[in-house]
N, C-alpha and C positions, 0 to 999 in steps of 0.2 A: 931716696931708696926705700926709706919706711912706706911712704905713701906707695912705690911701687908695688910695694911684697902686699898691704893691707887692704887697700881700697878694692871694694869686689861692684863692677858694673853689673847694672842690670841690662836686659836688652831692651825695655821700655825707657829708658831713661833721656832724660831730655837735659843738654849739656850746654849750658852760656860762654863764649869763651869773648876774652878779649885782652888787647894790651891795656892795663892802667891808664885810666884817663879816658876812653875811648867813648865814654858815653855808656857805663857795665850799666849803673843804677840806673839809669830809663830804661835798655833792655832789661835790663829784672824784674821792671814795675810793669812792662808791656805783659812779657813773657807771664807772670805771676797771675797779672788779669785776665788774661785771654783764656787761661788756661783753666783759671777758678769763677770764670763770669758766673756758671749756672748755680756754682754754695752763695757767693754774696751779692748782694746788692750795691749796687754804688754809692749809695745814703750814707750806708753802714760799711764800707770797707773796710780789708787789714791795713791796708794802705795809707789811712786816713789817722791810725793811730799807730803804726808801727814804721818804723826808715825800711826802705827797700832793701836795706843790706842784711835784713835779720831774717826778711821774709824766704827769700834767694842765701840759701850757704855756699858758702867757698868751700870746695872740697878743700887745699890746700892749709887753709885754717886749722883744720884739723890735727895734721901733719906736726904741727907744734907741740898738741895737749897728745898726744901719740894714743888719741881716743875717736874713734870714729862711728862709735854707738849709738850717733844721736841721729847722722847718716843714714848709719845700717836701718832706724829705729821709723824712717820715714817712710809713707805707702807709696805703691808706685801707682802712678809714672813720678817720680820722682825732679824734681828742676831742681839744679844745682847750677853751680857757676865756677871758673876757674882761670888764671889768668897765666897757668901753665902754658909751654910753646908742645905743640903737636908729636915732637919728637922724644917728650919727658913725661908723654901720657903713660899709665898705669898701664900694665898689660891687658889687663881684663876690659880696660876700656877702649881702649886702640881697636881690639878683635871682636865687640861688642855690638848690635845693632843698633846703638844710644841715635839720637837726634844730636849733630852741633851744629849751636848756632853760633858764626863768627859776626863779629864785631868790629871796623875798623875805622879809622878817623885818619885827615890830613893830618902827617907827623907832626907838623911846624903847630896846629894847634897842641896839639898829643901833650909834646915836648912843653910849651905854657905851662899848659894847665896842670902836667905833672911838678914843674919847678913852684908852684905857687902852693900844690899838696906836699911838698917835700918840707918846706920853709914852715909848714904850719908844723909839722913833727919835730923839728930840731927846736922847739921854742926852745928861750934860754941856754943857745948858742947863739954865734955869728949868722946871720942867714948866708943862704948860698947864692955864691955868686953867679949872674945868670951866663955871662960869657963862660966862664969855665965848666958848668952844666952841660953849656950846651957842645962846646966840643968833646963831652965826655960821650953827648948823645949822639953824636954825630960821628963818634969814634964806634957803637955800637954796645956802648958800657949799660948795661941794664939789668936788673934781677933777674931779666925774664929773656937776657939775648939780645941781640939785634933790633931794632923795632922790625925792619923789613924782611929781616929770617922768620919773625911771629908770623906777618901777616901770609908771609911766600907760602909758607907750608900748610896753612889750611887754605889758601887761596886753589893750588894745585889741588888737593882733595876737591875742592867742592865742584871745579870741573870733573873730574875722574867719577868721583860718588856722587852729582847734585842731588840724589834720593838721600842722602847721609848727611850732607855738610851743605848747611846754607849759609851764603858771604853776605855780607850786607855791610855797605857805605854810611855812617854816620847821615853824611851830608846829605844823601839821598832821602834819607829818610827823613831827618830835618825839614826839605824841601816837598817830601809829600810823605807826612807819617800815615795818611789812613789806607795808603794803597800798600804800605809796608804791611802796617798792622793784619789788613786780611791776607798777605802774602804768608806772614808767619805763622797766621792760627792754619794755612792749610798747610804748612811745614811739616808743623807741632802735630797736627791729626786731629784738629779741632775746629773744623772749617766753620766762617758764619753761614747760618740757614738763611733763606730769602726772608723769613722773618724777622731773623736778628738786625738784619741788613735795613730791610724797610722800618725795622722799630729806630734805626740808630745805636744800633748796640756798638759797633765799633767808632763811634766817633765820641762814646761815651768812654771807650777806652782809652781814645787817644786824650781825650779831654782831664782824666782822672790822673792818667801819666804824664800831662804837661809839664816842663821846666817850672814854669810861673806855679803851677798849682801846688807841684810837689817839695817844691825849695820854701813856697811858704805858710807850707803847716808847720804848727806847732815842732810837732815829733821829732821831724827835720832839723829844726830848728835851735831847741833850747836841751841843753845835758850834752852829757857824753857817750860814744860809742866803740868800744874798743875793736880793733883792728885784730887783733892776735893777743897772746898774752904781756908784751912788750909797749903796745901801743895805744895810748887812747888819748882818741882826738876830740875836738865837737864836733856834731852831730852836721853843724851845717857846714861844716870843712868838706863835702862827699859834694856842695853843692858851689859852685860860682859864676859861671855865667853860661855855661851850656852853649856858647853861640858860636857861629861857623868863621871863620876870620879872624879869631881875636888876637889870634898872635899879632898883627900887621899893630898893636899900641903897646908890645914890649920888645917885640927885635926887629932889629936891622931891615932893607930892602936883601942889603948884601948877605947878612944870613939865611935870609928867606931862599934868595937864590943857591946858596950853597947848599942849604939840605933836600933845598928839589932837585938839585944835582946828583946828589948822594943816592938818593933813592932811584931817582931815574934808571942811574947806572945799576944798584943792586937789585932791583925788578928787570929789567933790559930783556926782550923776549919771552916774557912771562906774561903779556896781555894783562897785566894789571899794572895799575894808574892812581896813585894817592894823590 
């Protein structure tokens, strides 16, 4: 409710959204460079000494230190990030002309790679158990709602507004990030020039924003980075194996099928497909 009454949208503002786990840090690092190519150079990036999590703010962070000054204190166009569901957006951003960009991933990956970030926060507990995780996820139990309510509800916008709310598939773009990448800088309002194109400018992006490149630099790598006031993890806890399938080497064939089940049924008529 705080973040409702305080956070004031601009109409320039350009907005990351996603569920946990979905792949937020490569779109951060994409979104960040594309959008900053013509200040740095790739030699000398922020990227190369800074975690993508510091570059890109979570509105909702904020929301804790009940301080949004640092926000308010950024030029526009402004790139934020948020992992809020559509229907808990701030009023001023809802009715906003902002840019969102959705983010989405196969659950069953989702669902991993969030149990395996969870287990790293509780150090010095029990770890969690993954069967009982997973029927919590599969019950719809999450910070942020449903998985499939997150994704339904800007899925729907982004048919209704595609000028406003661009959807975008992890996996797709995994499978061909450089057609993504110039998809997004013409999203964002920052299309490549036929020169950027024939210099390789965006394969230099995509190249910079790599899994392999970005999990192992330094920065990524060694120290800590605090999450909120509550939370600090390592720095390469944000990072572990990025890759499309990985669930099929911690659950089941039979769990597999039951949360594509799940989803099925709670997309059903919605033209959308995890």
């Amino acid at each position: 409710m705080r973040l409702q009454n305080s956070f004031k949208a601009r109409h320039d503002d350009i907005i990351l959204v996603s569920n946990p786990k979905c792949g937020t840090i490569w779109l951060k690092a994409l979104a960040f460079t594309i959008i900053n190519r013509s200040r740095f150079d790739f030699d000398h990036h922020p990227l190369l000494t800074h975690h993508p999590q510091r570059v890109v703010p979570f509105i909702e962070i904020f929301q804790g230190n009940n301080d949004l000054s640092n926000i308010e204190k950024l030029p526009s166009p402004r790139l934020l990030a948020t992992h809020m569901p559509l229907s808990l957006f701030p009023e001023s951003l809802a009715t906003s002309n902002c840019l969102i960009v959705y983010l989405c991933r196969d659950p069953k990956d989702v669902f991993v790679s969030r149990w395996h970030f969870d287990n790293k926060i509780v150090v010095g507990y029990n770890k969690i158990d993954l069967e009982v995780a997973f029927n919590m996820f599969c019950e719809g139990f999450s910070e942020n709602g449903p998985f499939w309510d997150h994704c339904l509800e800007y899925w729907k916008e982004s048919i209704t507004k595609p000028e406003k709310f661009l959807f975008i598939k992890y996996e797709n773009m995994k499978s061909d990030p450089m057609k993504h990448v110039i998809r997004l800088a013409e999203f964002i309002g920052v299309p490549f020039s036929d020169k950027e194109q024939q210099d390789g400018v965006p394969e230099e992006v995509v190249r910079l924003c790599s899994f392999d490149n970005l999990s192992g630099l330094k920065t990524n790598q060694i120290g800590e980075l605090s999450r909120d006031d509550r939370i600090v993890l390592e720095r390469s806890a944000f990072f572990r194996e990025g890759k499309v399938g990985d669930w099929v080497n911690h659950m089941s064939q039979e769990m597999g099928r039951k949360l594509d089940h799940i989803v099925e049924e709670k997309l059903k008529g919605s033209g959308l497909v995890l």
